[in-house]
C-alpha positions in Angstrom: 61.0 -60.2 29.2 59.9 -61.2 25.5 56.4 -61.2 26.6 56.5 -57.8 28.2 58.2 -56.5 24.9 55.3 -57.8 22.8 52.6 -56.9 24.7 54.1 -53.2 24.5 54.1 -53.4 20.7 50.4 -55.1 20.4 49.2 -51.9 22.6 51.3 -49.2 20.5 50.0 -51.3 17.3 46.1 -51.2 18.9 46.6 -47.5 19.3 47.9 -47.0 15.7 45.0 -49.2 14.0 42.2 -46.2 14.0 44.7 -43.5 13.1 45.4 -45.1 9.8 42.2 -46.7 8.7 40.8 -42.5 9.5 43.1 -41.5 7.2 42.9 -44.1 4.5 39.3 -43.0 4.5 40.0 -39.5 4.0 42.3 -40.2 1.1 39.4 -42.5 -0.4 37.1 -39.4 -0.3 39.4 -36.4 -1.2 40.2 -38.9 -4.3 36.5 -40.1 -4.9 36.1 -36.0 -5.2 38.6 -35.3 -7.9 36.9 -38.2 -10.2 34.0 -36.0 -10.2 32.0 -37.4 -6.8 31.3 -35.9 -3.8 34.2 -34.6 -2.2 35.1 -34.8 1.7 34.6 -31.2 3.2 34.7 -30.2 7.2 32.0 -29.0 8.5 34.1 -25.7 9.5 34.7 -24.7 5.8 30.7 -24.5 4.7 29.6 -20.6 4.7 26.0 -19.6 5.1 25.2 -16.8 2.5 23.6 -13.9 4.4 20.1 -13.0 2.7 20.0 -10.5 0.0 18.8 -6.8 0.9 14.8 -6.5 0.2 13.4 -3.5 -1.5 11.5 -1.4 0.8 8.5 -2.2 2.5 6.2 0.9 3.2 3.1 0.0 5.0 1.0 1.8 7.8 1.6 -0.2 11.3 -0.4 0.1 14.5 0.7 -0.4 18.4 0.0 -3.5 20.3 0.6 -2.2 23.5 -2.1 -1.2 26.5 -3.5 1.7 24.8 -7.1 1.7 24.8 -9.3 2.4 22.0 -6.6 5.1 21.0 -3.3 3.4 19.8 -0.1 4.7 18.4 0.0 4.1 14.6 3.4 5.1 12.5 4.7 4.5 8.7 7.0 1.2 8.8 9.5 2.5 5.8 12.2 -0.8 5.5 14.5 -1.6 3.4 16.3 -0.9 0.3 15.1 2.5 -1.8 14.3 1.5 -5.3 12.5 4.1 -8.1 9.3 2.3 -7.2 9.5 3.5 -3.4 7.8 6.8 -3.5 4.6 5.3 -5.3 4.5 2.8 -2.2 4.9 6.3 0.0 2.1 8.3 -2.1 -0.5 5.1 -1.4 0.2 5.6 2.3 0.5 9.2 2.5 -3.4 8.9 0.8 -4.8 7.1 3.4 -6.8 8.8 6.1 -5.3 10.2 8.8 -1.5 9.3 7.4 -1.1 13.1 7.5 -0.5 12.7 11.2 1.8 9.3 11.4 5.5 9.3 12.0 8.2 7.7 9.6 10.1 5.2 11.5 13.2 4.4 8.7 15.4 1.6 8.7 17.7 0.9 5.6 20.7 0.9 3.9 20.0 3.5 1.5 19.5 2.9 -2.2 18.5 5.2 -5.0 19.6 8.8 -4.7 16.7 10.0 -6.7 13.8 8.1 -5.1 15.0 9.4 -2.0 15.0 13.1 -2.5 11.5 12.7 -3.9 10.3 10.9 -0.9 12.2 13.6 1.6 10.5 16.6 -0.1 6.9 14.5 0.1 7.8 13.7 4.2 8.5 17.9 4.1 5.7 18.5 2.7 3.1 16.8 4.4 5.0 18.1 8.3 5.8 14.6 9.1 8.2 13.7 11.7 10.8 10.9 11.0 12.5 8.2 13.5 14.6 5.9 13.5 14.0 2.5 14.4 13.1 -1.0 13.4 9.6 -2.4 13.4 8.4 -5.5 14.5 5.5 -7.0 12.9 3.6 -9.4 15.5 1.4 -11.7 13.2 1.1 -11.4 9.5 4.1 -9.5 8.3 3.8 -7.3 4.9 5.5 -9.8 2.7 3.9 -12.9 3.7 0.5 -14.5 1.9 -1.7 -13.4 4.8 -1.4 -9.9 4.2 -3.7 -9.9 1.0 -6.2 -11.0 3.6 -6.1 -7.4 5.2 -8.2 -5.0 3.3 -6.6 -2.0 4.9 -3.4 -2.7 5.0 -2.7 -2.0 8.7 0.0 -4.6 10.6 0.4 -4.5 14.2 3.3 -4.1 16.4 6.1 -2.3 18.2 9.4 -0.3 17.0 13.0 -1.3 19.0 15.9 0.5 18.6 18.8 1.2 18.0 18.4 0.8 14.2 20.8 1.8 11.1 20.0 4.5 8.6 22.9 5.1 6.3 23.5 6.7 2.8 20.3 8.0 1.1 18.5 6.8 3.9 20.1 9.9 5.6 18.3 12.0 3.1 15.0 10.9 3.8 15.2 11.2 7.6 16.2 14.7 6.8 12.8 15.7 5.1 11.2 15.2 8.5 10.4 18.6 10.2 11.0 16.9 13.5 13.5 14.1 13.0 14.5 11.5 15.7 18.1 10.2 15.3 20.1 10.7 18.3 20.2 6.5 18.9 21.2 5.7 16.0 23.8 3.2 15.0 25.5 2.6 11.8 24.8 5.7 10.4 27.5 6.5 7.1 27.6 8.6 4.4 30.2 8.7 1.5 31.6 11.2 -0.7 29.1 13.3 -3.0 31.0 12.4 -6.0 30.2 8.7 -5.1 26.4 9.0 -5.9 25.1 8.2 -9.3 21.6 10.4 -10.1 19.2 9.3 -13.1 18.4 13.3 -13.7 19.7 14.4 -17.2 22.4 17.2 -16.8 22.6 17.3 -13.1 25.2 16.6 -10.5 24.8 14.5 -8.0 27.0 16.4 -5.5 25.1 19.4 -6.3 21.4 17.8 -6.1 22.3 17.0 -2.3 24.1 20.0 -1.4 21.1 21.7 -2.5 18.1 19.4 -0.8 20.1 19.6 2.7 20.0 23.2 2.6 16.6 23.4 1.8 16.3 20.6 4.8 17.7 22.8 7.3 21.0 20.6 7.4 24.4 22.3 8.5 26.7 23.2 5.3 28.9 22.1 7.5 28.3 18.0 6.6 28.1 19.4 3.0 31.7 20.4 3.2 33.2 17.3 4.5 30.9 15.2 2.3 32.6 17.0 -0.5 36.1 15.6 0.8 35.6 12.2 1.7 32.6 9.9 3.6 31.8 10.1 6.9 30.8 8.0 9.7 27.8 10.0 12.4 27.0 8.7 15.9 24.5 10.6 17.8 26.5 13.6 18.9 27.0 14.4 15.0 23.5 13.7 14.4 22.3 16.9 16.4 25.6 18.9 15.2 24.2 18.9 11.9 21.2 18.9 12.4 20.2 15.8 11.1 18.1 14.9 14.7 16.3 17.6 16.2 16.6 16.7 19.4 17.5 13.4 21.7 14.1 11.4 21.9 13.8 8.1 21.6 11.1 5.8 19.1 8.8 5.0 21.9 8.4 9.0 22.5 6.8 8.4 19.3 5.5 5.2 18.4 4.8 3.9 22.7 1.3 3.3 23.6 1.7 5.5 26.8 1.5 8.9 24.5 -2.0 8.1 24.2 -3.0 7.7 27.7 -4.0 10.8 29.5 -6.2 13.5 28.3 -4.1 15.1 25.4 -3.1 12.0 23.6 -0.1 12.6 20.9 -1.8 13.3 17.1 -0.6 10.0 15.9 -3.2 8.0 18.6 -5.8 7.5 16.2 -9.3 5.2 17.2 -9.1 1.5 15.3 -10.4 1.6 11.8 -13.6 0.0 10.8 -13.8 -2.3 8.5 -15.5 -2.1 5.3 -19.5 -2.8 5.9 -20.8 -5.5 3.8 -23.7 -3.6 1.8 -26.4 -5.7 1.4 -28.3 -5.2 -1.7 -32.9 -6.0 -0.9 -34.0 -8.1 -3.1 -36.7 -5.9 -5.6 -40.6 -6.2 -4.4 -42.4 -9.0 -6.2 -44.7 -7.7 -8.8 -48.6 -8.6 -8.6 -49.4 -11.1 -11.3 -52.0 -8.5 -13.7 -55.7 -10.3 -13.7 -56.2 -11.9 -16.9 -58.8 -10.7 -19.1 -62.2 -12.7 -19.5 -61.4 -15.5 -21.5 -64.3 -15.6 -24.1 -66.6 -19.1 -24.9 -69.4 -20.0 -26.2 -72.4 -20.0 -24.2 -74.5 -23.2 -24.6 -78.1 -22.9 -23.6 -80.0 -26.1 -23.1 -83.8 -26.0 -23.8 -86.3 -26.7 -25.9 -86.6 -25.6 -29.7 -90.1 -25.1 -30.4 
């Protein structure tokens, strides 16, 4: 009966072994940290910091899909809107045929400012805006490879659904046709929450103002003036902030161009700069060189 009793204890005390040298080893490395080492920490506890917001990328993008020699190009617009945005939309909007390219927008928002100036500019030039997010198959615009591309042309698709919130808002409302129905995350806050950089002005008043010129219900103006408010797509067209309910690839999909009235925005592939060669100049003929004068010996006889 002894023996059963202390093989009972050798098992519990086999059992018990692992527990405590685990936890002697724990102590050991919570203590090493407080001495200034590296500390024990579970795995569970270690956060991955999500990636900062980029500044906005504006670049001119071009369809990959079965189009033909006539493909859908758009205006990738992505990002956060700083005060150097609207220079990045002027060198686009220069470009030829960028007269006739949608917008497709994708951001957070960013400076009030920057975009009302690049809302009037989409206005101005009858452009339509969308929004959506697009994908850049190959060199992207922030990668090394793209100072290989003379014109500045990345190909691609567009997906949806994509977010447009705060300012961002602003900008899709300077389209004359604007494409928001699908969207998702779309916010605004209260006017008095924007900051502007304009001397003397009111930021409440600056956006009342550009969404009536815009064509956007007062009605959002008057709630914005109370408190922020969250859109899905049925608010979208109640305001007025999407014209209708299409989607990005009634825009942006190859099969617009197909048929015989392709959309405006199916454009034939760019060429390429041509390498001007320079012809060498023709060689000169040497001029004959004059008579080189001597003297004349005549061998003969002196009488």
């Amino acid at each position: 009966m002894a023996n059963h009793h202390r093989f009972r204890l050798f098992r519990v005390w086999r059992l018990l072994l692992p527990a405590v040298f685990a936890a002697s080893a724990t102590s050991s490395a919570l203590a090493s940290g407080r001495d200034g080492n590296v500390a024990f920490r579970p795995t569970e506890m270690v956060e991955t910091a999500a990636p900062a917001p980029q500044p906005m990328v504006v670049v001119r993008m071009r369809g990959t899909g079965q189009c033909g020699n006539r493909c859908p190009e758009w205006i990738k617009a992505q990002g956060i809107i700083t005060p150097n945005t609207p220079g990045h939309f002027r060198d686009v909007l220069r470009q030829p045929g960028a007269d006739k390219l949608p917008v497709v927008l994708e951001s957070q928002g960013g400076d009030l400012d920057s975009a009302l100036e690049i809302g009037r500019m989409i206005r101005a030039a009858g452009l339509t805006t969308i929004v959506g997010r697009s994908e850049v198959e190959g060199c992207g615009p922030r990668e090394a490879c793209s100072k290989e591309q003379p014109l500045k042309l990345f190909m691609g698709y567009v997906s949806s659904p994509a977010e447009c919130s705060g300012t961002c808002l602003f900008v899709l409302a300077g389209g004359a046709r604007r494409a928001g129905f699908w969207i998702t995350g779309a916010s605004l806050p209260a006017l008095d929450s924007f900051k502007t950089r304009t001397r003397g002005a009111k930021a409440g008043n600056l956006i009342a103002s550009y969404l009536a010129d815009m064509g956007v219900s007062t009605g959002l103006i008057v709630r914005l003036r109370q408190a922020g408010v969250a859109l899905d797509g049925s608010d979208m067209l109640h305001f007025g902030l999407s014209t209708g309910r299409e989607r990005v690839e009634d825009f942006t999909g190859s099969s617009i161009c197909l048929g015989d009235s392709p959309a405006a925005n199916c454009l034939m592939p760019p060429l390429a700069p041509a390498k001007v060669s320079v012809a060498a100049p023709p060689r000169q003929r040497a001029a004959p060189r004059p008579p080189n004068p001597g003297k004349m010996i005549i061998w003969g006889a002196i009488d």
